[in-house]
Chimera marker file (.cmm) of the C-alpha trace (Angstrom):
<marker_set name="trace">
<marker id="1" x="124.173" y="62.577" z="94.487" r="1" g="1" b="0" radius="0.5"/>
<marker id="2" x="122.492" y="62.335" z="97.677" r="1" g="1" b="0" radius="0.5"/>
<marker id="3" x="118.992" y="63.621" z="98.474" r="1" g="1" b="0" radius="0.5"/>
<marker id="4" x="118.669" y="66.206" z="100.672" r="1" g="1" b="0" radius="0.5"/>
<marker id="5" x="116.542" y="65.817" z="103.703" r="1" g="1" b="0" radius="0.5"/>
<marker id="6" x="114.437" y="68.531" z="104.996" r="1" g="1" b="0" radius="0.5"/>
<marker id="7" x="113.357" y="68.934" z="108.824" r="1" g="1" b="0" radius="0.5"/>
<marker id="8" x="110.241" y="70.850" z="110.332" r="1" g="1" b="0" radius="0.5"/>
<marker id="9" x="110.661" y="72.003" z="113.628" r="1" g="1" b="0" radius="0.5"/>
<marker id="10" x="109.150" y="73.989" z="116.196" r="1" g="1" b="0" radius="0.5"/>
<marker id="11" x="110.726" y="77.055" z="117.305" r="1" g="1" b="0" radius="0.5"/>
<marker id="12" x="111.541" y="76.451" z="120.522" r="1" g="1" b="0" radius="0.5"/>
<marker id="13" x="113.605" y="73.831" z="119.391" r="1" g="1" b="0" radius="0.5"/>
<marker id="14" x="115.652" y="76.056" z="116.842" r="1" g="1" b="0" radius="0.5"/>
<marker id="15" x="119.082" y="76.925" z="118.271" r="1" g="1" b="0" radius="0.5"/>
<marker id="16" x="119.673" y="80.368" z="118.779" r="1" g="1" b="0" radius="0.5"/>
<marker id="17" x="122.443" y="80.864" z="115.860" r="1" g="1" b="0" radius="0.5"/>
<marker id="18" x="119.266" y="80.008" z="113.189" r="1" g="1" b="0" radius="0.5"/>
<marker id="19" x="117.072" y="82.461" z="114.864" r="1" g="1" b="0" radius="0.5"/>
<marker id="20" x="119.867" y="84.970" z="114.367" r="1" g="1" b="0" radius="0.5"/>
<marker id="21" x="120.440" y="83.809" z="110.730" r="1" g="1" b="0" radius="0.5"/>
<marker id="22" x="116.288" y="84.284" z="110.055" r="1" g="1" b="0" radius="0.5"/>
<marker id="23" x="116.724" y="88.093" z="111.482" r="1" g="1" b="0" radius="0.5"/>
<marker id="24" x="119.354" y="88.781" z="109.815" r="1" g="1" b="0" radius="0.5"/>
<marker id="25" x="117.812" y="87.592" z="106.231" r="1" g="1" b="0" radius="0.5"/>
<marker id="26" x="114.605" y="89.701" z="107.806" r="1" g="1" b="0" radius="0.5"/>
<marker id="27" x="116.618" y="93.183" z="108.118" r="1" g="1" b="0" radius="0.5"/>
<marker id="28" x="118.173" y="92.504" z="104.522" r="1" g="1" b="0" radius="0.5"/>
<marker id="29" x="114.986" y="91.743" z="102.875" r="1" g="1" b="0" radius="0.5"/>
<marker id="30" x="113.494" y="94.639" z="104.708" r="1" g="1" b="0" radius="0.5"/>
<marker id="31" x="115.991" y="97.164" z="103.555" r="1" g="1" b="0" radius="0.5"/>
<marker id="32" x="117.135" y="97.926" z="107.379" r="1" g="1" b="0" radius="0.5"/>
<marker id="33" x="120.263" y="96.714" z="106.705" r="1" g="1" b="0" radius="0.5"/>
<marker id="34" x="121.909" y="97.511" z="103.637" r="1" g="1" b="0" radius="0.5"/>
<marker id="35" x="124.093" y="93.990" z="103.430" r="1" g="1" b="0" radius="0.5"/>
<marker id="36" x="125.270" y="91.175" z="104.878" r="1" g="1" b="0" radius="0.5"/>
<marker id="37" x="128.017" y="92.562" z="107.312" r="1" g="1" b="0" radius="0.5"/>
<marker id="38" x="125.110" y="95.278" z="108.627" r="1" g="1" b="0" radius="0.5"/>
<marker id="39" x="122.885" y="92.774" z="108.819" r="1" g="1" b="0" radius="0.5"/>
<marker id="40" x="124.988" y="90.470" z="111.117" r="1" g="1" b="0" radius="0.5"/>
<marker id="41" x="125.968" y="92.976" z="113.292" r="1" g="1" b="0" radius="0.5"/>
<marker id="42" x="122.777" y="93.936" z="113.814" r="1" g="1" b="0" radius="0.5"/>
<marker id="43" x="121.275" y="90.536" z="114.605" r="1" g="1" b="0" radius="0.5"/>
<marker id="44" x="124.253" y="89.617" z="117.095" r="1" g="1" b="0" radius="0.5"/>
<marker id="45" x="125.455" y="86.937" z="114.630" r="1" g="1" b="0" radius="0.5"/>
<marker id="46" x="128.862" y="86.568" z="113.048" r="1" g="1" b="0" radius="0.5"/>
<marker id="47" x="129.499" y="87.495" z="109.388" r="1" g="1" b="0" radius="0.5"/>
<marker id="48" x="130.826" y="83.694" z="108.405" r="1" g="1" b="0" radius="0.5"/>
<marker id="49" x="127.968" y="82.242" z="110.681" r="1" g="1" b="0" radius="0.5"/>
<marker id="50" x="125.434" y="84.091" z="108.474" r="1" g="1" b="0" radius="0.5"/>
<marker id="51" x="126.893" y="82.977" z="105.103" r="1" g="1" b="0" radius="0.5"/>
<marker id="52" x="127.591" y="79.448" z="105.831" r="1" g="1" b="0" radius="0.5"/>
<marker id="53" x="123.969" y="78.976" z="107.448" r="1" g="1" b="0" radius="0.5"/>
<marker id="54" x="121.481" y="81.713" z="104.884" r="1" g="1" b="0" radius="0.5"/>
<marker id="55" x="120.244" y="78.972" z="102.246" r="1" g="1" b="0" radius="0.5"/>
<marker id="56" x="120.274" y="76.541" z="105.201" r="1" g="1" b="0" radius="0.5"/>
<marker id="57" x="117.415" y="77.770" z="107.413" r="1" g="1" b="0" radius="0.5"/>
<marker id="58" x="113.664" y="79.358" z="106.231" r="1" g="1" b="0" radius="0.5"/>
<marker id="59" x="111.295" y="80.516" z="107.841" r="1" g="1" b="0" radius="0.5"/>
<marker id="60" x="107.960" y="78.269" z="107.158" r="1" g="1" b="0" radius="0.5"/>
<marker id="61" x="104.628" y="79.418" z="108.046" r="1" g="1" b="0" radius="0.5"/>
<marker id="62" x="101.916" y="76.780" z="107.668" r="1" g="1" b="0" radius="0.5"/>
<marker id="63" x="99.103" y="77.534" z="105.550" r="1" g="1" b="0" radius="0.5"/>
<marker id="64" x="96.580" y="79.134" z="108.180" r="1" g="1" b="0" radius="0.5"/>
<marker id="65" x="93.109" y="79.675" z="108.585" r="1" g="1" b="0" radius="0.5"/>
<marker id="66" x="93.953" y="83.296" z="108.928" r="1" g="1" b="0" radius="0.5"/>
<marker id="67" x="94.195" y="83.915" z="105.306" r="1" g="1" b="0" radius="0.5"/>
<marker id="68" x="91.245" y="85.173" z="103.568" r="1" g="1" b="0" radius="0.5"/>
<marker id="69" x="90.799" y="85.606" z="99.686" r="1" g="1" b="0" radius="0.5"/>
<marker id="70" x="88.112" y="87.917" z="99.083" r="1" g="1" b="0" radius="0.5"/>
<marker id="71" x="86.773" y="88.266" z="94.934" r="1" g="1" b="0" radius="0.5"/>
<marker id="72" x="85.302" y="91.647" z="94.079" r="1" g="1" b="0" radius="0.5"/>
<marker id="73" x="83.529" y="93.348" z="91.189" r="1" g="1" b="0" radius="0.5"/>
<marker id="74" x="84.801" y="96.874" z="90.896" r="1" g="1" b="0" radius="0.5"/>
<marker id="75" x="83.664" y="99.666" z="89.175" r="1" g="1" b="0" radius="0.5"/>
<marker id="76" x="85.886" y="101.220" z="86.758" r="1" g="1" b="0" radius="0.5"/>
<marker id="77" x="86.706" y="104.533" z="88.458" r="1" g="1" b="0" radius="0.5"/>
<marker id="78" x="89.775" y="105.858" z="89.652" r="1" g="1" b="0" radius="0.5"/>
<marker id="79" x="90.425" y="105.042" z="93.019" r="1" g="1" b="0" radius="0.5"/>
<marker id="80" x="88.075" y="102.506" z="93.760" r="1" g="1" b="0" radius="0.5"/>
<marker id="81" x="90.814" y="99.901" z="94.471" r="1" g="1" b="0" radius="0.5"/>
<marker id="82" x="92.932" y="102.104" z="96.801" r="1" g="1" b="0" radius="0.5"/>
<marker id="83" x="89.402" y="102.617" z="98.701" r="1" g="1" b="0" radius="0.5"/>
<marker id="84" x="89.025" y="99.028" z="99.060" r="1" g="1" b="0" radius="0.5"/>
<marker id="85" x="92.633" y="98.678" z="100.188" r="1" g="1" b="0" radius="0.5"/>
<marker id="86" x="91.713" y="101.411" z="102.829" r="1" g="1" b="0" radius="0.5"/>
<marker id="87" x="89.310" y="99.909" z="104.044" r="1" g="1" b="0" radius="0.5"/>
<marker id="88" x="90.970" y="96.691" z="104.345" r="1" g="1" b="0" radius="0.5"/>
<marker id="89" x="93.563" y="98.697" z="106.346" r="1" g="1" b="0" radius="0.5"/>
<marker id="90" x="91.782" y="100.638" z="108.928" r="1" g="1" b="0" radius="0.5"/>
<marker id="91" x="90.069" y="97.120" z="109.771" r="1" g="1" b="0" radius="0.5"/>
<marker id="92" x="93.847" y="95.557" z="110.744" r="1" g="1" b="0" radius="0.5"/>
<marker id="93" x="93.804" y="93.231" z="107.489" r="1" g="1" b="0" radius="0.5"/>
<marker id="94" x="97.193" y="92.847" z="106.627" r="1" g="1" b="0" radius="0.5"/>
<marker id="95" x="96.985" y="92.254" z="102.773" r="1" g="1" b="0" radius="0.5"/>
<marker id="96" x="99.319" y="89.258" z="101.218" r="1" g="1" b="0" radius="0.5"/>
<marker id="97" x="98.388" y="89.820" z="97.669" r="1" g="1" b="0" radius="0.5"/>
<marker id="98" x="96.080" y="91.930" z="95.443" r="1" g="1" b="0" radius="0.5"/>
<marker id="99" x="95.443" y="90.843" z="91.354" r="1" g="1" b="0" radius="0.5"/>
<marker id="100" x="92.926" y="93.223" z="89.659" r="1" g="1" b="0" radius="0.5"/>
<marker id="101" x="92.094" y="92.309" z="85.966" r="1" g="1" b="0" radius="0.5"/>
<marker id="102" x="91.806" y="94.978" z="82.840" r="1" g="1" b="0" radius="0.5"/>
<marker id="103" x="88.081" y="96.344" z="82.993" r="1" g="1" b="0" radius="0.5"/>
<marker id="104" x="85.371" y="95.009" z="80.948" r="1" g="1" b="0" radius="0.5"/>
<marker id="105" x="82.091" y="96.993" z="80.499" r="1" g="1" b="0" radius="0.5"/>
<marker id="106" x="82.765" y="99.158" z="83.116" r="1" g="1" b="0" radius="0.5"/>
<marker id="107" x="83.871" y="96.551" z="85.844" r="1" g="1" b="0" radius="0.5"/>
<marker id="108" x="87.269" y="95.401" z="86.820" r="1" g="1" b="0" radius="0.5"/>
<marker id="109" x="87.622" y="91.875" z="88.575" r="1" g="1" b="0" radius="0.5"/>
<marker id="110" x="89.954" y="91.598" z="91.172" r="1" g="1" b="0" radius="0.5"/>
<marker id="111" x="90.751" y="89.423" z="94.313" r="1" g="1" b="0" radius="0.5"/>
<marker id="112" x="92.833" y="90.359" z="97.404" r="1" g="1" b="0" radius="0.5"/>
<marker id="113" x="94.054" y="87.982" z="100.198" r="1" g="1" b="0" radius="0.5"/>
<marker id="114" x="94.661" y="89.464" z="103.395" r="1" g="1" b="0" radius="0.5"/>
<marker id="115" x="96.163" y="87.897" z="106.641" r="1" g="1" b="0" radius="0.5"/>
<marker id="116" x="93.210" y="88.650" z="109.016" r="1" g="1" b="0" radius="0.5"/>
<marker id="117" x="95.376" y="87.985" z="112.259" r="1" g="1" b="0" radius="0.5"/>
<marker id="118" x="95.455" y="91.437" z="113.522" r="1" g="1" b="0" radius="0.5"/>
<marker id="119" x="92.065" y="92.302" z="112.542" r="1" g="1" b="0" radius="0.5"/>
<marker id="120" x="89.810" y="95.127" z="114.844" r="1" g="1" b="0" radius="0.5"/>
<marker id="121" x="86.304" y="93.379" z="112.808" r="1" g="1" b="0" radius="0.5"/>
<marker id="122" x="84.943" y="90.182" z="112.854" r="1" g="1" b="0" radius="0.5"/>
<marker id="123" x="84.715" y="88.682" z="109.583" r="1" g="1" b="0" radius="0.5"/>
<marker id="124" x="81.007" y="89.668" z="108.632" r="1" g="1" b="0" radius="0.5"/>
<marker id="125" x="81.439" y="93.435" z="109.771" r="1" g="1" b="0" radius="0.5"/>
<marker id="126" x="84.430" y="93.540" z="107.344" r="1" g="1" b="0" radius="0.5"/>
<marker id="127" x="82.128" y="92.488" z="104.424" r="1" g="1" b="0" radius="0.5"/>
<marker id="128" x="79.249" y="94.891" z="105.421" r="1" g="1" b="0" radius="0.5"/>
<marker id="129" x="82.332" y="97.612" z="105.322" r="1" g="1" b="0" radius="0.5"/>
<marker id="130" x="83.699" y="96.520" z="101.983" r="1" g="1" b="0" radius="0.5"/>
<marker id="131" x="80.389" y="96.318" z="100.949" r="1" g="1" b="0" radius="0.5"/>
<marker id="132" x="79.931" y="100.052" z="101.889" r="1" g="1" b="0" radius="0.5"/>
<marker id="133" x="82.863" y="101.023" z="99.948" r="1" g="1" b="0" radius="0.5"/>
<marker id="134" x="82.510" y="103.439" z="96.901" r="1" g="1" b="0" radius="0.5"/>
<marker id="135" x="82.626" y="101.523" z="93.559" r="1" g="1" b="0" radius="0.5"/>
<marker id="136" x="82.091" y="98.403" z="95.028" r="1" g="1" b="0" radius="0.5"/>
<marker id="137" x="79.523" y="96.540" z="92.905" r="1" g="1" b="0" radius="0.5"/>
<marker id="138" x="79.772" y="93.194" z="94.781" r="1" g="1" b="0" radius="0.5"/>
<marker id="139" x="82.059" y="91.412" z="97.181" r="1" g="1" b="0" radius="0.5"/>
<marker id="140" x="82.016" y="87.810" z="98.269" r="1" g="1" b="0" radius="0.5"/>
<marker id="141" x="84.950" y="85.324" z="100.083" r="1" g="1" b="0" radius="0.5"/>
<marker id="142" x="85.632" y="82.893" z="98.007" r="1" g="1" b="0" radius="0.5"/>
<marker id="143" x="88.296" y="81.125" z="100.634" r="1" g="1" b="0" radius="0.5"/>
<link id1="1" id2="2" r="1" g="1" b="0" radius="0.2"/>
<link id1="2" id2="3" r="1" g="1" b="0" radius="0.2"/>
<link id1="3" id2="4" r="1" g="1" b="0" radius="0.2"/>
<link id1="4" id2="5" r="1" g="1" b="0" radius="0.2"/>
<link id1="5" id2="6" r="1" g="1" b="0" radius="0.2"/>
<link id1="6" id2="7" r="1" g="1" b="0" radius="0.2"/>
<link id1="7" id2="8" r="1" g="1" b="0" radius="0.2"/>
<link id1="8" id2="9" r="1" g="1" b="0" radius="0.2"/>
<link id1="9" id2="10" r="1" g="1" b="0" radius="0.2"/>
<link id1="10" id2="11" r="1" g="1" b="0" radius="0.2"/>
<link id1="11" id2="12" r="1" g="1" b="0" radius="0.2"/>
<link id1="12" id2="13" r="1" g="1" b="0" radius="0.2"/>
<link id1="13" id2="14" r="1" g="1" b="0" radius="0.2"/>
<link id1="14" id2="15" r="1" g="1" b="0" radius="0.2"/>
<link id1="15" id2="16" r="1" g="1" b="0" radius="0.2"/>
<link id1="16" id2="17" r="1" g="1" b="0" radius="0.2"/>
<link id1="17" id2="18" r="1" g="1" b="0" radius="0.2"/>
<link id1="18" id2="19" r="1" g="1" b="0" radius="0.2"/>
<link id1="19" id2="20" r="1" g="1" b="0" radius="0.2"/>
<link id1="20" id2="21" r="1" g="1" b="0" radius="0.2"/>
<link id1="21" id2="22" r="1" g="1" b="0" radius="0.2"/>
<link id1="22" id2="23" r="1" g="1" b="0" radius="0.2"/>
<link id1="23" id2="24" r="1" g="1" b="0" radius="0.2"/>
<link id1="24" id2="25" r="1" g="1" b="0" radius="0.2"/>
<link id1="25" id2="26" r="1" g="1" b="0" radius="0.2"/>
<link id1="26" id2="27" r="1" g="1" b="0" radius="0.2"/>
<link id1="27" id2="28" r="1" g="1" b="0" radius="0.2"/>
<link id1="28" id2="29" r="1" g="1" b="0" radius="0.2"/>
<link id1="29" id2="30" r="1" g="1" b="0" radius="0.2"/>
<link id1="30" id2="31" r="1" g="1" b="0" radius="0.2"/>
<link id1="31" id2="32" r="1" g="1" b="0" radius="0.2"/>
<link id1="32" id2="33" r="1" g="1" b="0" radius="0.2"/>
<link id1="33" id2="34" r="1" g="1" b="0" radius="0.2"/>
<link id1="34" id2="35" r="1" g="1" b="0" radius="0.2"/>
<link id1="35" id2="36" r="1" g="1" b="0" radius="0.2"/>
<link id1="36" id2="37" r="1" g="1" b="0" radius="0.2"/>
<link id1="37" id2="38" r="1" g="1" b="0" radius="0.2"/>
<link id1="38" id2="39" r="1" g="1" b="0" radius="0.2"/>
<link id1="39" id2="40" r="1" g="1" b="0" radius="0.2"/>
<link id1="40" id2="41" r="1" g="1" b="0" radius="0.2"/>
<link id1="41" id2="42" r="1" g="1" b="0" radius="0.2"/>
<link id1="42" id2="43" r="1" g="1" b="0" radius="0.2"/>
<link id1="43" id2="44" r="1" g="1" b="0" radius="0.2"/>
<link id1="44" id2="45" r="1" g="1" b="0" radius="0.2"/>
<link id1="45" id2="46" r="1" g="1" b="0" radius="0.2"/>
<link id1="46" id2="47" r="1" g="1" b="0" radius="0.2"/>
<link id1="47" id2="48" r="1" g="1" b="0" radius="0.2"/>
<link id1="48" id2="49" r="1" g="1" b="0" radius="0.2"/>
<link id1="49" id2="50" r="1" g="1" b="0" radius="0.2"/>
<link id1="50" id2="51" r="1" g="1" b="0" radius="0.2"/>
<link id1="51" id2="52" r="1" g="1" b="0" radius="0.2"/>
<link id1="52" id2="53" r="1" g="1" b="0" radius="0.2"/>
<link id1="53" id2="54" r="1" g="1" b="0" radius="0.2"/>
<link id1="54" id2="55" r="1" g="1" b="0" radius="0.2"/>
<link id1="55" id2="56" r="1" g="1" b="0" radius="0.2"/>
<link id1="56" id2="57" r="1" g="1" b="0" radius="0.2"/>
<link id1="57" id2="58" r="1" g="1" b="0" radius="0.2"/>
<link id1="58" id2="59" r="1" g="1" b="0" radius="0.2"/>
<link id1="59" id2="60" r="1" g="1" b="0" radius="0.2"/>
<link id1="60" id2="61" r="1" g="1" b="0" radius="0.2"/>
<link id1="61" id2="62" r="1" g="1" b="0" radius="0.2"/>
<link id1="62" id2="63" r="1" g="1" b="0" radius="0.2"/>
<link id1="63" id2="64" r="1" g="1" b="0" radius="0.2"/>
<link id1="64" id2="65" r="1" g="1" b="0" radius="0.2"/>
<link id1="65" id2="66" r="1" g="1" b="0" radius="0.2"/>
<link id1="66" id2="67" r="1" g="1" b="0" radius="0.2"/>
<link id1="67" id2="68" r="1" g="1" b="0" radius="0.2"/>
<link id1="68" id2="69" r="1" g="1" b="0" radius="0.2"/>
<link id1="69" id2="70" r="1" g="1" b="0" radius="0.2"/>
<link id1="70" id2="71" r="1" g="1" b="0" radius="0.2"/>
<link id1="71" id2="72" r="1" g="1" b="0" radius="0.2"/>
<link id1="72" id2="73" r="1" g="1" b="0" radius="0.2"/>
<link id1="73" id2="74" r="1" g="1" b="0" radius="0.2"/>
<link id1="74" id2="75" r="1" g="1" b="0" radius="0.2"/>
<link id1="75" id2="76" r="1" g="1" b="0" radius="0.2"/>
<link id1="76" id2="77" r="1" g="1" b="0" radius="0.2"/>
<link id1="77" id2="78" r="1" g="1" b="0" radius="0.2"/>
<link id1="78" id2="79" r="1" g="1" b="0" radius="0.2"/>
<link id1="79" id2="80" r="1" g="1" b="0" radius="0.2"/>
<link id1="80" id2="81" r="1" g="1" b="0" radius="0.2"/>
<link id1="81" id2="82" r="1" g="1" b="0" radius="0.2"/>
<link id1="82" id2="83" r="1" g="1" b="0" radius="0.2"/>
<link id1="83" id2="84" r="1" g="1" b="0" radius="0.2"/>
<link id1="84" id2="85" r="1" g="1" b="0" radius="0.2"/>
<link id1="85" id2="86" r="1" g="1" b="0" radius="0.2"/>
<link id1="86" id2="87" r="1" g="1" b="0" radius="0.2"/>
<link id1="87" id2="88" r="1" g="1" b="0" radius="0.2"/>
<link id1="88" id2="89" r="1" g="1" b="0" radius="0.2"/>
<link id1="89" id2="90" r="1" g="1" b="0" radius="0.2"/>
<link id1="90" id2="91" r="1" g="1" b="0" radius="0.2"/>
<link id1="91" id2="92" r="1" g="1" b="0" radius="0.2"/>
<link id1="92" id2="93" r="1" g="1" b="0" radius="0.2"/>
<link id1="93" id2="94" r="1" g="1" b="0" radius="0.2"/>
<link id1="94" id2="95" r="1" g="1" b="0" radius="0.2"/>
<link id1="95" id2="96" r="1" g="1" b="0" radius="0.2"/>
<link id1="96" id2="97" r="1" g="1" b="0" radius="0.2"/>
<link id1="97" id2="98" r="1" g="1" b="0" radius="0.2"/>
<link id1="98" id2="99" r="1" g="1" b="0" radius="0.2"/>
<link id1="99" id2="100" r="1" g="1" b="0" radius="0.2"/>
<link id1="100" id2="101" r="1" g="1" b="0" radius="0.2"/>
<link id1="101" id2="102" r="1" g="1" b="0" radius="0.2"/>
<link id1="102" id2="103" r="1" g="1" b="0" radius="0.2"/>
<link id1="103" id2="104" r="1" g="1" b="0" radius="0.2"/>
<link id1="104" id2="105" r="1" g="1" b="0" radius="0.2"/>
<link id1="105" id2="106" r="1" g="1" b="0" radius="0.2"/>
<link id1="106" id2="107" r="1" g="1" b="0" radius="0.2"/>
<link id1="107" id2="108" r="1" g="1" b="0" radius="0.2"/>
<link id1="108" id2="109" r="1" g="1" b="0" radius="0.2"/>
<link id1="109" id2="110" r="1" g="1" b="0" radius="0.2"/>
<link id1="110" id2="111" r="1" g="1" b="0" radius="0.2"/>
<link id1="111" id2="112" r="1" g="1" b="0" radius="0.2"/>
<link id1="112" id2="113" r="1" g="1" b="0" radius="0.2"/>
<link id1="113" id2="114" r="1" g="1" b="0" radius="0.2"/>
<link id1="114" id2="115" r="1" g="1" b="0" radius="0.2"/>
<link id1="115" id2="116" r="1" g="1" b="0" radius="0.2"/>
<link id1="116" id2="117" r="1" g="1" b="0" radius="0.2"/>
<link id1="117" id2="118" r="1" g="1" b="0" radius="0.2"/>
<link id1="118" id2="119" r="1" g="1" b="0" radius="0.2"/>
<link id1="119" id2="120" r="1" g="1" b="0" radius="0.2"/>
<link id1="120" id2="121" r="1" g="1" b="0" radius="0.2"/>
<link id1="121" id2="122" r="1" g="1" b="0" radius="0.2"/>
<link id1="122" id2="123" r="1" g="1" b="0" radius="0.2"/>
<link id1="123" id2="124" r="1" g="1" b="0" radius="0.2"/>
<link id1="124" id2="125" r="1" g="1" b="0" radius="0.2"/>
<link id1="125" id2="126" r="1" g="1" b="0" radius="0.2"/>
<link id1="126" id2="127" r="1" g="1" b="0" radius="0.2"/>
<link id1="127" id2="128" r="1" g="1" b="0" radius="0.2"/>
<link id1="128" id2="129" r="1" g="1" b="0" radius="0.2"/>
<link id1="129" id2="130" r="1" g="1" b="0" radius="0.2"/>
<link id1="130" id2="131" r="1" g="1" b="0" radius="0.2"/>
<link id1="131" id2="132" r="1" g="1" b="0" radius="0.2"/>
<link id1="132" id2="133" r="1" g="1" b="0" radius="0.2"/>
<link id1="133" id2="134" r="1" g="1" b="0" radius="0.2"/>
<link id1="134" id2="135" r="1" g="1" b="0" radius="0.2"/>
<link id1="135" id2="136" r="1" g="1" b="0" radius="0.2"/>
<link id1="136" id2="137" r="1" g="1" b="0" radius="0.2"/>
<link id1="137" id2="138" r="1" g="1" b="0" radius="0.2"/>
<link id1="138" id2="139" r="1" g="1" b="0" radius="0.2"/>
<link id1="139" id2="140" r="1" g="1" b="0" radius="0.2"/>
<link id1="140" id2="141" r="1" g="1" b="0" radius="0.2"/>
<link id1="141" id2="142" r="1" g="1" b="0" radius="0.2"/>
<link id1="142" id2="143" r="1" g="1" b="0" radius="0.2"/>
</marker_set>
């Protein structure tokens, strides 16, 4: 069998039909379109064209600098996490993941990654804010 090759290229380079494809895949994953034939229509694209090209094309974002991973100590309260989420929010942190661990003496471990991007704080007002946070016992970055 032979190997596949795999290409990265900028976007301006990307021929329009792939672009189409990508949105398309987009409004299904979303749930704005409910399938395939929706999802065509609405990116401009023919049905076939989307099929024969959807496991062809990906969108690839290089790892960036604009991901944060942030570890905190939490107390174990209701709502403390959904503060801290809040928080992370109203600041323009868009969050990629969140993993919070089963408490242990009264504290629950968790980390949360957030795409900072959009953000309306620089970095060290966001920690002074998180710090601030009810049930917050500590907070550092630890990428």
């Amino acid at each position: 069998m032979k190997e596949k090759k795999f290409y990265l290229v900028e976007e301006d380079a990307v021929p329009e039909i792939f672009m189409k494809v990508l949105e398309a895949k987009r409004l299904l994953a979303t749930g704005k379109a409910r399938n395939a034939s929706e999802a065509s229509e609405m990116a401009q694209l023919s049905r076939s064209a989307f099929y024969k090209y959807k496991d062809k094309i990906l969108e690839y974002r290089m790892a960036d600098r604009a991901v944060v991973t942030f570890y905190f100590s939490l107390e174990d309260t209701p709502g403390v996490l959904s503060a801290v989420i809040n928080t992370l929010y109203e600041c323009g942190a868009n969050i990629v993941t969140v993993n919070q661990n089963i408490p242990s003496d009264g504290a629950a471990p968790a980390t949360i990654s957030v795409r900072t991007t959009d953000m309306t704080l620089e970095e060290s007002m966001l920690m002074e804010r998180l710090h601030q946070c009810r049930g917050v016992i500590r907070v550092s970055r630890i990428s």
